[in-house]
C-alpha positions, 0 to 999 in steps of 0.5 A: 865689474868692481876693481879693488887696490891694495898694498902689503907687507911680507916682513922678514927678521933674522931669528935664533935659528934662521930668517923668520917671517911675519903671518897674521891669522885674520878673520877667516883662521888663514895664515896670511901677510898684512895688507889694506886697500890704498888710500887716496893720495897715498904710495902703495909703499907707504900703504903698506908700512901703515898697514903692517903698524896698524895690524900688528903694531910694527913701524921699524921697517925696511923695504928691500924689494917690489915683490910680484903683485898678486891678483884674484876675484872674489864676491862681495855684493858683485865681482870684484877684481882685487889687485893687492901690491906686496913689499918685502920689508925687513923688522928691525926691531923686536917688540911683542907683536899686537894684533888688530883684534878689530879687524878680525886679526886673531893672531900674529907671530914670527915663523920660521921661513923655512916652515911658513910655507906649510901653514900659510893660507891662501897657497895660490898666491902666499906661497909664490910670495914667500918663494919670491922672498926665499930667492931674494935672501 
C-alpha cells in the first residue's frame, strides 16, 4: 500500500456581507480547498501557503490554526492511502484570484462562509473543514 502527504489551505477574508472562504473548482468540477503533496524538506505549514500561491496566486496569508487532517483512499495504479494536513489561513489582501489552469484548476472564487457548505465537493471531509473553521471564528 502506497501512502501520500499533503498539505492545505482553507483561506478566510472578511467580506461585504460577512467572512468569506476560498474554493478552487479543480479538474473533476468539486468545489474544494488548495492543496499539494509535501516536498522534501519542506513544513507542511509552508506547503501549503505555496500551494495556496501556486494555485490561485495569493501569498498575503496568515495562519491562524491546525485544522483537523483529513484522510481517505483512492486508486490510482494501486491503493493509496492519502493524508492531506489542512491550515486555517486568513487573506490580507484583495487581489483578483488566478487559477492554476495547468493544473485542472477551472476556477477560483470568494464565497460567502455561510453558504459554501452547500456547494462544496467532497462532503465527507470539506464539510467538517469548513465547520471546524466555522467555530473557530
Amino acid at each position: 500500500m502506497k501512502e501520500e502527504r499533503s498539505s492545505g489551505g482553507v483561506v478566510i477574508r472578511r467580506g461585504g456581507s460577512g467572512w468569506q472562504v476560498l474554493l478552487i473548482r479543480d479538474m473533476n468540477g468539486s468545489w474544494t480547498f488548495p492543496k499539494g503533496l509535501i516536498e522534501k524538506g519542506e513544513l507542511p505549514e509552508q506547503t501549503a501557503v505555496r500551494e495556496i500561491s501556486e494555485e490561485v496566486g495569493i501569498g498575503d496569508l496568515t495562519l491562524v490554526k491546525k485544522l483537523s487532517p483529513i484522510v481517505y483512499w483512492y486508486r490510482r495504479n494501486g491503493r493509496i492511502k492519502k493524508t492531506v494536513l489542512y491550515f486555517l489561513f486568513t487573506a490580507n489582501s484583495d487581489k483578483p484570484l488566478k487559477p492554476q489552469k495547468e493544473e485542472g484548476i477551472q476556477e477560483a472564487k470568494w464565497t460567502p462562509l455561510h453558504r459554501a457548505k452547500t456547494i462544496v465537493g467532497y462532503p465527507k471531509t470539506n464539510r467538517s473543514l469548513l465547520q471546524e473553521t466555522i467555530l473557530s471564528l
